[in-house]
KOLLUMVO-574128 format. One record per residue (C-alpha): residue in three letters; x, y, z. Coordinates in steps of 0.25 Angstrom, whole numbers. Layout:
KOLLUMVO-574128
ALA, X, Y, Z
...
//
This chain:
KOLLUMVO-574128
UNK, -768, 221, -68
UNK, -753, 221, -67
UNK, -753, 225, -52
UNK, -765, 212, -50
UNK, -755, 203, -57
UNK, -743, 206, -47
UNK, -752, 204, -36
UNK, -756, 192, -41
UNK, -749, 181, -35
UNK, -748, 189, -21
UNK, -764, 188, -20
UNK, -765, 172, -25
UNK, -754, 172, -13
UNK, -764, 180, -3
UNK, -776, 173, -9
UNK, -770, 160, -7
UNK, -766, 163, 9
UNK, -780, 168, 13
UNK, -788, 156, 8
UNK, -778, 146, 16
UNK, -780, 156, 27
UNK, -794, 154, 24
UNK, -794, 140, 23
UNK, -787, 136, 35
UNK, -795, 147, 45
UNK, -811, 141, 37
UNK, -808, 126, 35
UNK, -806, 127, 21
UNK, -814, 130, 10
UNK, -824, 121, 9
UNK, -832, 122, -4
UNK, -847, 120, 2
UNK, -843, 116, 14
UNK, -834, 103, 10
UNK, -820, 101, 6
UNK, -825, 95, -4
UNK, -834, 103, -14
UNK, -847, 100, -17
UNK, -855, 86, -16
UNK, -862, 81, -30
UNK, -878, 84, -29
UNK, -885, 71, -29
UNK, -890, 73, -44
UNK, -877, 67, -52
UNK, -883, 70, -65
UNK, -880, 86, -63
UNK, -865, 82, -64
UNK, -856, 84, -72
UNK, -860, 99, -75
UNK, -854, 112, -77
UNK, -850, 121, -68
UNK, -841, 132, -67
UNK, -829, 136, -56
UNK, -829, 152, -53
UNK, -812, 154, -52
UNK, -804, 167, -52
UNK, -792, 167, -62
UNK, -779, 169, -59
UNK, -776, 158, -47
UNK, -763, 157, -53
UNK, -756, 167, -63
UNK, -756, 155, -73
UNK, -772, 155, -71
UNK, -773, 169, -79
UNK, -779, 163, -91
UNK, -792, 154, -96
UNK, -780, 142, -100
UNK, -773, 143, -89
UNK, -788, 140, -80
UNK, -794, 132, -91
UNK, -782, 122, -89
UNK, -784, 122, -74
UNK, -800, 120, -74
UNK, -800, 110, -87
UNK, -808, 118, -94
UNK, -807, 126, -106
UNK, -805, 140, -105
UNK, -816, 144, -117
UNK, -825, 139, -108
UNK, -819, 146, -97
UNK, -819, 159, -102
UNK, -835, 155, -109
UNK, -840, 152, -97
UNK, -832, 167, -88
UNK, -836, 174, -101
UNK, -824, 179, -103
UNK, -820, 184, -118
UNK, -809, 175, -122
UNK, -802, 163, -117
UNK, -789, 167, -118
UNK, -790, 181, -110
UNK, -781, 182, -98
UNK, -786, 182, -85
UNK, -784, 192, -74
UNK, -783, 187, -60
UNK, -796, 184, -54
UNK, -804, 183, -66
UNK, -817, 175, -65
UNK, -818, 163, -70
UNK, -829, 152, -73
UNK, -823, 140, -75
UNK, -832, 127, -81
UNK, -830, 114, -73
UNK, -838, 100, -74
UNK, -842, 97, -61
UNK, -845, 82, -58
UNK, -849, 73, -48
UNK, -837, 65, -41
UNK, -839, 58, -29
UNK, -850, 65, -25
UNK, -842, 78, -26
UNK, -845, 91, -37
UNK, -832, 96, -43
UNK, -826, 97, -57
UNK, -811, 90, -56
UNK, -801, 96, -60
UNK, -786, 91, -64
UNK, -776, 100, -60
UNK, -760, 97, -61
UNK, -752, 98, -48
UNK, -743, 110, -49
UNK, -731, 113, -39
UNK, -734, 119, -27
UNK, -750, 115, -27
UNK, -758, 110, -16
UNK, -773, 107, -17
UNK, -774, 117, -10
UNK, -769, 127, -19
UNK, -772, 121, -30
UNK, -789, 122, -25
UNK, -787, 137, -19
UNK, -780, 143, -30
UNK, -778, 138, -45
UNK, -794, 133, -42
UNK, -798, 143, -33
UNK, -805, 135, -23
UNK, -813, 129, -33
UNK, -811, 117, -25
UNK, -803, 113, -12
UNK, -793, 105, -8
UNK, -800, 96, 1
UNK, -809, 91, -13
UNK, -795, 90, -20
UNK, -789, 82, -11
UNK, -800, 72, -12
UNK, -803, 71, -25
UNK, -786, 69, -27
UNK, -782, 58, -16
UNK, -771, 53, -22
UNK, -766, 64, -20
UNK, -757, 70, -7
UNK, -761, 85, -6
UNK, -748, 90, 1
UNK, -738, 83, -9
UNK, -747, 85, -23
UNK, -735, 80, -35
UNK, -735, 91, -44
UNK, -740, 86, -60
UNK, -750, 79, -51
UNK, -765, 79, -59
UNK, -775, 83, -46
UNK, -791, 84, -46
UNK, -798, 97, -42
UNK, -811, 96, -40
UNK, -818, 111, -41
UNK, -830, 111, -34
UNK, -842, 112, -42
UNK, -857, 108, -42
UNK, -868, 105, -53
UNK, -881, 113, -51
UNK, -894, 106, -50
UNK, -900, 117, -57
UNK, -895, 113, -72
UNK, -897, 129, -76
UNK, -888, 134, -66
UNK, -872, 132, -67
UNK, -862, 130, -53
UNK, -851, 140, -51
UNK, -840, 136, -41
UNK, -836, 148, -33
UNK, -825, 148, -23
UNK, -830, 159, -13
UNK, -821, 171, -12
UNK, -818, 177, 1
UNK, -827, 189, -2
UNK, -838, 183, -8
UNK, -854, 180, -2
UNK, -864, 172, -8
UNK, -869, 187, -12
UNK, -856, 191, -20
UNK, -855, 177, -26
UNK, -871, 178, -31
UNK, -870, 190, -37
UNK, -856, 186, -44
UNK, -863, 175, -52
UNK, -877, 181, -52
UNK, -882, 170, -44
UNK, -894, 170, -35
UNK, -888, 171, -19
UNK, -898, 161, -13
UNK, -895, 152, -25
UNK, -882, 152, -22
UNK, -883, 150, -5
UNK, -894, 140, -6
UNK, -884, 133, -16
UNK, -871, 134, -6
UNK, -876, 136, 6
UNK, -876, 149, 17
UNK, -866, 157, 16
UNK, -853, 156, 28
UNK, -857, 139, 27
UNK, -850, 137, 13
UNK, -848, 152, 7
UNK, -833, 152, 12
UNK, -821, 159, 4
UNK, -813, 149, -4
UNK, -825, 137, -4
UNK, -835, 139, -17
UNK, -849, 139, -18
UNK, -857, 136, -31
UNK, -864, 148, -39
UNK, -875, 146, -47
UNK, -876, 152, -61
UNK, -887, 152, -73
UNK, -877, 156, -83
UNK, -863, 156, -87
UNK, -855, 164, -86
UNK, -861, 172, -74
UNK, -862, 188, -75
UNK, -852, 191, -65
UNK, -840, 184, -72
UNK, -831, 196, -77
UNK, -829, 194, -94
UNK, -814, 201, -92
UNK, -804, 208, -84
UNK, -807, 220, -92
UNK, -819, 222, -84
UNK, -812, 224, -70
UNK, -808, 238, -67
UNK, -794, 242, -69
UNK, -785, 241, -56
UNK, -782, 254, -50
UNK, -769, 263, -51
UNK, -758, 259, -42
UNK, -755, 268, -30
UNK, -742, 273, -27
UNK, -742, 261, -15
UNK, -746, 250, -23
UNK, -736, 253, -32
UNK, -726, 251, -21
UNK, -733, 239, -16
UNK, -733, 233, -31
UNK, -717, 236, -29
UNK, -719, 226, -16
UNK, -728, 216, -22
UNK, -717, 216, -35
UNK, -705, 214, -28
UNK, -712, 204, -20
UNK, -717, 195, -30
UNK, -704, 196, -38
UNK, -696, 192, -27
UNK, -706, 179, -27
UNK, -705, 176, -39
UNK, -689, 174, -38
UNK, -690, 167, -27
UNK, -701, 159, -33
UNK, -692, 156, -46
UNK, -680, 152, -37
UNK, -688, 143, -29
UNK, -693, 135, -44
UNK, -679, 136, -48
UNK, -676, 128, -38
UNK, -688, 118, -38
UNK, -684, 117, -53
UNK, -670, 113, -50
UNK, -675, 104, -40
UNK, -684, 99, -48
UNK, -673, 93, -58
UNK, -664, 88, -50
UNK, -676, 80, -45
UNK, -679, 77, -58
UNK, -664, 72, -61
UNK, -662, 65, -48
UNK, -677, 56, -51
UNK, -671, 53, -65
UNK, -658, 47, -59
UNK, -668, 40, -50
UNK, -676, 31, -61
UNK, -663, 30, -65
UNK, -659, 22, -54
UNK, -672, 14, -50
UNK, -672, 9, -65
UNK, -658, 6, -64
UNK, -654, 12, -77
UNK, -639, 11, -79
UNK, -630, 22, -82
UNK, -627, 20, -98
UNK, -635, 30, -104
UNK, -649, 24, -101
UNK, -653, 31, -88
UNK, -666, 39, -90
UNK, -660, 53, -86
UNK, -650, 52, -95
UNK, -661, 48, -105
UNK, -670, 61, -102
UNK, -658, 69, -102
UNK, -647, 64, -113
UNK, -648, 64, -127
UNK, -661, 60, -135
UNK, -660, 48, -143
UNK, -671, 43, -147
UNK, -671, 34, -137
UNK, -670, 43, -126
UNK, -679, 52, -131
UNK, -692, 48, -123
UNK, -685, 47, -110
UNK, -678, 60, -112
UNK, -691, 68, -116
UNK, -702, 62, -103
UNK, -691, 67, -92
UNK, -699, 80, -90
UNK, -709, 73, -88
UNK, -705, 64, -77
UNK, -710, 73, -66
UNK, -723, 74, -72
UNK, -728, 60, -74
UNK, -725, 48, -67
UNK, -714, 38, -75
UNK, -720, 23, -73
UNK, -709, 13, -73
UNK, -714, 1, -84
UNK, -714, -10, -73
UNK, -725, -4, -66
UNK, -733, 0, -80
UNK, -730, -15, -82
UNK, -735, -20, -70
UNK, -749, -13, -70
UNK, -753, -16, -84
UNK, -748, -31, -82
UNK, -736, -30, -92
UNK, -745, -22, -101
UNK, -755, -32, -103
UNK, -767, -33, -111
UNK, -774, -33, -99
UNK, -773, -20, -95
UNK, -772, -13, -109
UNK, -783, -2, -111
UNK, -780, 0, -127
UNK, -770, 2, -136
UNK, -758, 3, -127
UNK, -765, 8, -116
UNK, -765, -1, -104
UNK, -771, 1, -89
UNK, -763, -1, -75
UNK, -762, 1, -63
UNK, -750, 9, -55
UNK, -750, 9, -40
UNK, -764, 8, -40
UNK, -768, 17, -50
UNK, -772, 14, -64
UNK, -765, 21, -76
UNK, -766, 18, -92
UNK, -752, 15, -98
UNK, -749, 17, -112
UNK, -739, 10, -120
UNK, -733, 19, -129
UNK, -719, 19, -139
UNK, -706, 24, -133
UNK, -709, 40, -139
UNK, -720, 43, -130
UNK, -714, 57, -131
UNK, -724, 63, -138
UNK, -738, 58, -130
UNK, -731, 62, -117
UNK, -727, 76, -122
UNK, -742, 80, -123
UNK, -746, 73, -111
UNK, -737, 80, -103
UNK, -744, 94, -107
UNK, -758, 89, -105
UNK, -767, 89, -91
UNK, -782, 88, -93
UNK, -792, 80, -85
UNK, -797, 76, -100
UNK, -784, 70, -104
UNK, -777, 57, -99
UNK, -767, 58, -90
UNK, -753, 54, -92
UNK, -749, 49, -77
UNK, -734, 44, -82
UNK, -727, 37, -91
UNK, -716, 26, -91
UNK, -706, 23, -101
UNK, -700, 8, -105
UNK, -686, 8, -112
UNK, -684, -5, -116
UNK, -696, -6, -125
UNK, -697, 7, -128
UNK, -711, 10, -123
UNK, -717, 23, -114
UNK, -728, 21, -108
UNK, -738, 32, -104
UNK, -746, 31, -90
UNK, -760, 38, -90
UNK, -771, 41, -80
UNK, -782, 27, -82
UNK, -795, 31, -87
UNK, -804, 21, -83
UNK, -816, 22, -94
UNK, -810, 18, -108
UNK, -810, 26, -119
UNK, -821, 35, -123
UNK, -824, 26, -135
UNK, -825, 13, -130
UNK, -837, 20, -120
UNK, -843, 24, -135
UNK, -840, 13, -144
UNK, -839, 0, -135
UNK, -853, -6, -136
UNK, -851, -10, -122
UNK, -849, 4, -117
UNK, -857, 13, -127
UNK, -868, 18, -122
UNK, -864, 21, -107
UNK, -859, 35, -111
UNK, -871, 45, -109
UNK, -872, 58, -115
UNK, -866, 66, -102
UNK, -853, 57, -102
UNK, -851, 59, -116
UNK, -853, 74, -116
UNK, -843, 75, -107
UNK, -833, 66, -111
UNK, -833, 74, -123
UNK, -831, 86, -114
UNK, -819, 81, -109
UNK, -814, 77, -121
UNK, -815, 92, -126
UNK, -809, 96, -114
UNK, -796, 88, -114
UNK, -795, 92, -130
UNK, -798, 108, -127
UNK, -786, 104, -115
UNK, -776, 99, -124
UNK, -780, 108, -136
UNK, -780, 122, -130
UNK, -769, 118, -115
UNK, -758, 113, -123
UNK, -747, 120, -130
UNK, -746, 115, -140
UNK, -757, 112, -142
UNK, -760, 96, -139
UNK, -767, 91, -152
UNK, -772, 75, -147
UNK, -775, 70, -161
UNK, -784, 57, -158
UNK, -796, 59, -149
UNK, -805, 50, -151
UNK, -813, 43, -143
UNK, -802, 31, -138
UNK, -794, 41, -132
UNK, -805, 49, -123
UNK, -804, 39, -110
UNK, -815, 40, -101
UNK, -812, 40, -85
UNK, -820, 37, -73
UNK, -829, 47, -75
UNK, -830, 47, -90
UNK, -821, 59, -91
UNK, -815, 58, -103
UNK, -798, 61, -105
UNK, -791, 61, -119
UNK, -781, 50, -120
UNK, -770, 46, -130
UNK, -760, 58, -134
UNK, -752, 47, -142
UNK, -756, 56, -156
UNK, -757, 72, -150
UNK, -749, 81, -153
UNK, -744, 95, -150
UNK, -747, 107, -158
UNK, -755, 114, -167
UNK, -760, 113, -183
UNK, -749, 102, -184
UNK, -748, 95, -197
UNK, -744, 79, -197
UNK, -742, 69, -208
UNK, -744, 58, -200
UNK, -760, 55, -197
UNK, -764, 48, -185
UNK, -777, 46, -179
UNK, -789, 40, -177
UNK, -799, 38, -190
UNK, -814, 47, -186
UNK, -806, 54, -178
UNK, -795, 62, -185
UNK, -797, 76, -191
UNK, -798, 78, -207
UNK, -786, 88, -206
UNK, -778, 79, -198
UNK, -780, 67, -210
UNK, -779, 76, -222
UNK, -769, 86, -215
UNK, -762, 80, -205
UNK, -766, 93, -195
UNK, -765, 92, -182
UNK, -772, 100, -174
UNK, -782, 103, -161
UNK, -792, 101, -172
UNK, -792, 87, -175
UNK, -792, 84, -160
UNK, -807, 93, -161
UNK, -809, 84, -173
UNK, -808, 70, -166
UNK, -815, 76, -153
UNK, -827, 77, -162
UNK, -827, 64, -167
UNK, -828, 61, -151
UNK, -839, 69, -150
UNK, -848, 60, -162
UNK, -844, 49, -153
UNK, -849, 52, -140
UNK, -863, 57, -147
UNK, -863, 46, -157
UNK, -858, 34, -150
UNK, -851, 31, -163
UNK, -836, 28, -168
UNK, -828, 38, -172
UNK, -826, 28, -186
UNK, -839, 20, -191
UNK, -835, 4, -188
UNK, -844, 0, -199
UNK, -840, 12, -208
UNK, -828, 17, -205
UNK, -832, 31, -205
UNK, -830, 43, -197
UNK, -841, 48, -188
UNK, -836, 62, -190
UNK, -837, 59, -204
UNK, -850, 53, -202
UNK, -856, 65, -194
UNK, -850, 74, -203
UNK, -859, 69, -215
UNK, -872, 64, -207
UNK, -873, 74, -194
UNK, -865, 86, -198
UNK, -868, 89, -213
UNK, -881, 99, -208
UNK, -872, 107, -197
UNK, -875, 107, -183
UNK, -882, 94, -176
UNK, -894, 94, -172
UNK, -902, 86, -161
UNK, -910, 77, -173
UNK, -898, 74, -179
UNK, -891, 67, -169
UNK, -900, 55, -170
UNK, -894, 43, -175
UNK, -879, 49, -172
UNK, -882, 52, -157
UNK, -878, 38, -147
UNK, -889, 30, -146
UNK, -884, 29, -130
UNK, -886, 43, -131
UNK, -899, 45, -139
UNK, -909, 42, -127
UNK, -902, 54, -117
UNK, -911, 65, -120
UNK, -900, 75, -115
UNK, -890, 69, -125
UNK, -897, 72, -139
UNK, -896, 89, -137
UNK, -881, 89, -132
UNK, -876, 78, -143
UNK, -881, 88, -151
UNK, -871, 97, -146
UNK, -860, 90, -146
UNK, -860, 83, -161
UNK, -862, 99, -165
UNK, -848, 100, -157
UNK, -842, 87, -164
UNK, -848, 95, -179
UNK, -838, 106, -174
UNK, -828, 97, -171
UNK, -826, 88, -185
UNK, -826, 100, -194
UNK, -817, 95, -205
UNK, -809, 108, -206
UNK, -801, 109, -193
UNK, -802, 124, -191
UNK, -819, 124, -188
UNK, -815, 114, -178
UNK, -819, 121, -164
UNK, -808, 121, -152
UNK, -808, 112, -140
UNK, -811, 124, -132
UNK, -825, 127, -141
UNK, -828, 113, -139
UNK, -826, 111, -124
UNK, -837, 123, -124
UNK, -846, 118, -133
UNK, -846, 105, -125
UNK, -847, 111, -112
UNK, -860, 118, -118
UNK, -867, 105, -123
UNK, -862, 99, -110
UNK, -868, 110, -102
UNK, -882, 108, -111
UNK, -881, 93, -107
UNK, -879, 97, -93
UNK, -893, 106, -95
UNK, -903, 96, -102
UNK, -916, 95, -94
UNK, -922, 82, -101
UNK, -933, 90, -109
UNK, -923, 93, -118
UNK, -910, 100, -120
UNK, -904, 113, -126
UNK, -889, 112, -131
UNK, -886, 126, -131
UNK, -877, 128, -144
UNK, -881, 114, -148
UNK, -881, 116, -162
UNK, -870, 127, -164
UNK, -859, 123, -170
UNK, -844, 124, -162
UNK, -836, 132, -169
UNK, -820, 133, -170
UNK, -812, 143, -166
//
């Protein structure tokens, strides 16, 4: 294992080398003969669905463990190491270890992918990027297309770019798609009996072989079950490697001396970057010095991130780490494109819509100590979660202001509760809002350290975008850390968590408490407080839905949405999810599931959804409770 680790980085090098070489003699790997993955089949109703990408550990040395590729893909590792059937989801990973990876593959332009949202590091290209932290999963042909605003040869490193990993959703709701980027030493013969896949099956559904069966480009295998047979439970079951010869000790001397010489080179050259890098730093400080003409007594902004902290100075002092990863808007441009902060343009609360250079962002107005909010926004990346594209700060008033991505569609409870919008949710939007939601929180719950606790999801603060993909909004109340204890109760009445009131305990726990008063929203339609009497729905379900134990499919009538009661591929899988919203609002903290059980447990009911044939509909595990871990 030792000798494999030291040769590591030498094969990624070789690897590296020999697909360019491959793609500059063939063309390019084309995924299906387009540069562009796989068009949508003319059914739209198969999309979203799951799928699952086929990748090899260990692309980088950071990618050595299910955390590491859970936070690349998006996706949880439970449901990563569930679905490779792998024993635990903390086990290390050896270089080249298989992996299935579950993705949600959509239908966007008329295009078959799962986008994913990766952070421009230094050094990458798309191409890179594709070809080895993705493992051609997709191509960077598809990535520059889906990212136009962006300039592939001058990527700005903190930059948030899409990958789209190709993917396809079977017609044959019994079968599941495996992306598969091709080996060089694979045939549609090796591949079928990998997966345990029937051979014509597979050609009939990519095509002859030599046309689109090229190294480096994927074809998609078709499985009955997962995981497949062929996927290794361990490293324990590869044989051992063999004794090292007298020359290959030798040639480990080379292959040591070798790296360790790159490695010093490689720390002088980051020393150097890094020393470049501050005076950079220092000399753009001096620069918004001048072109704000700040005077020279004491008030100049570099004198403010590196003096002494006062008070005053504080906020100043403590965002200058941060200028190098988001954008500082100056207050006459925020001004200008929300017309003076008018009422106009104001989305709710504090919260206002503008446009910047042509691009729309929601501005919030905030107290001078903003310190806090940005301090957890600057740890968090996630597709589910609102993005903090800059922030500005306005001295003479004392007031910051925070710059985030637009989400066009409101708020998920406006959808629910205004009368002129209820209704247009169906079952599948909400089952994957809810999704989403779970994502975002598993993200923020089990990524973070310390630990990220939100403390006020409800359903204001789920925004819905263009595609009615949901992102958690509002970190003005989250904090850091675990089993904390406060005195000083804030939330929002139906949401908050019985500890947190009679405790003051903050933990991950009450976030899982409010996500399933979310969940009775979604199926119920209703508030999270009666208007009429001011009761809680959790309270309320608690006494009337609850009191027997698990749902069941006749209970449901009278609480289920009335938009919802007449989809017959609704009733089963409500089921299922009110049985997940039962675990969630256990009064005692501690038979609270995790995120991580939720996401799986959501995944199944979604996949149940995905199944229903229209005679009627089998949610495995329906009526089984979720239990904490």
């Amino acid at each position: 294992m030792g000798r494999e680790r030291r040769h590591f980085l030498l094969l990624l090098l070789l690897l590296h080398l020999h697909s360019l070489v491959f793609f500059l003699t063939s063309g390019g790997a084309d995924g299906s003969g387009s540069f562009h993955g796989y068009n949508c089949s003319s059914d739209r109703s198969l999309y979203p669905c799951q799928s699952y990408a086929f990748y090899l550990a260990g692309a980088s040395p950071s990618l050595l463990d299910l955390a590491s590729v859970g936070d690349l893909f998006g996706v949880s590792r439970l449901m990563i190491a569930r679905a490779t059937n792998l024993s635990s989801a903390a086990a290390a990973l050896f270089p080249g270890q298989q992996l299935l990876i579950p993705l949600s593959c959509s239908c966007i332009s008329n295009r078959s992918y799962s986008p994913v949202d990766y952070q421009i590091l230094a050094g990458d290209t798309f191409y890179a990027v594709s070809t080895i932290r993705f493992g051609n999963l997709t191509n960077f042909h598809a990535v520059e297309d889906v990212n136009p605003s962006l300039i592939p040869i001058n990527l700005t490193i903190g930059v948030m770019a899409t990958f789209p990993l190709f993917c396809q959703c079977p017609k044959n709701r019994s079968q599941t798609l495996i992306t598969y980027p091709v080996q060089p030493s694979d045939s549609y013969a090796s591949v079928a009996s990998r997966f345990g896949s029937d051979l014509q099956t597979l050609i009939d559904l990519n095509g002859r072989e030599g046309s689109v069966f090229k190294p480096y480009s994927t074809i998609l295998v078709p499985i009955s079950h997962i995981p497949p047979p062929s996927i290794p439970v361990s490293s324990s079951d590869l044989p051992p490697p063999p004794p090292l010869s007298g020359h290959e000790h030798g040639e480990r001397a080379v292959v040591g001396l070798a790296i360790a010489l790159g490695v010093l080179g490689l720390l002088w050259v980051l020393l150097l970057l890094q020393i470049n890098r501050l005076t950079q730093c220092w000399c753009w400080v001096r620069k918004i010095d001048e072109e704000q003409g700040i005077n020279s007594e004491g008030q100049k902004w570099g004198k403010k991130m590196i003096g002494e902290a006062s008070k005053e100075q504080k906020m100043t002092m403590d965002v200058s780490e941060w200028l190098d990863k988001y954008k500082l808007f100056q207050i006459d441009e925020l001004r200008e494109a929300t017309a003076d902060f008018d009422r106009s343009c104001l989305i709710r609360g504090s919260v206002y819509r503008g446009k910047i250079n042509g691009e729309m962002y929601a501005v919030k107005q905030m107290k001078w100590n903003a310190i806090d909010e940005l301090k957890i926004l600057q740890k968090v990346n996630h597709t589910n979660l609102v993005k903090l594209e800059g922030f500005c700060i306005d001295e003479e008033p004392r007031i910051c202001y925070l710059v985030y991505e637009y989400v066009p569609n409101g708020s998920l409870y406006s959808w629910l509760h205004d009368p002129s919008r209820s209704g247009n949710l169906d079952w599948c939007h909400r089952l994957r809002i809810a999704v989403d939601l779970a994502n975002g929180l598993q993200y923020i719950h089990e990524h973070t350290w310390p630990r990220v606790v939100h403390k006020d999801i409800k359903s204001s603060n789920v925004l819905l975008d263009a595609r009615l993909r949901a992102k958690i909004a509002n970190f003005c109340l989250a904090r850091t850390g675990h089993n904390a204890v406060t005195t000083h109760i804030i939330g929002t009445q139906g949401y908050v968590a019985p500890e947190y009131v009679a405790e003051g305990l903050v933990t991950t726990k009450m976030d899982v408490f409010a996500y399933g008063v979310v969940l009775l929203e979604l199926v119920t339609g209703r508030e999270a407080v009666s208007v009429e009497e001011g009761r809680a729905l959790w309270a309320e379900a608690e006494e009337r839905l609850y009191a027997d134990g698990a749902v069941k499919a006749g209970k449901l009538v009278g609480w289920i949405d009335g938009a919802l009661a007449e989809q017959s591929s609704a009733v089963e899988s409500a089921v299922a999810v009110m049985n997940i919203a039962r675990a969630c609002l256990q009064r005692d903290p501690g038979r609270r599931p995790g995120m991580v059980d939720v996401v799986y447990a959501l995944a199944k009911a979604e996949e149940a959804s995905d199944n229903y044939s229209g005679e009627g509909m089998s949610v495995v595990g329906a009526g089984n409770a979720v239990i904490a871990r």
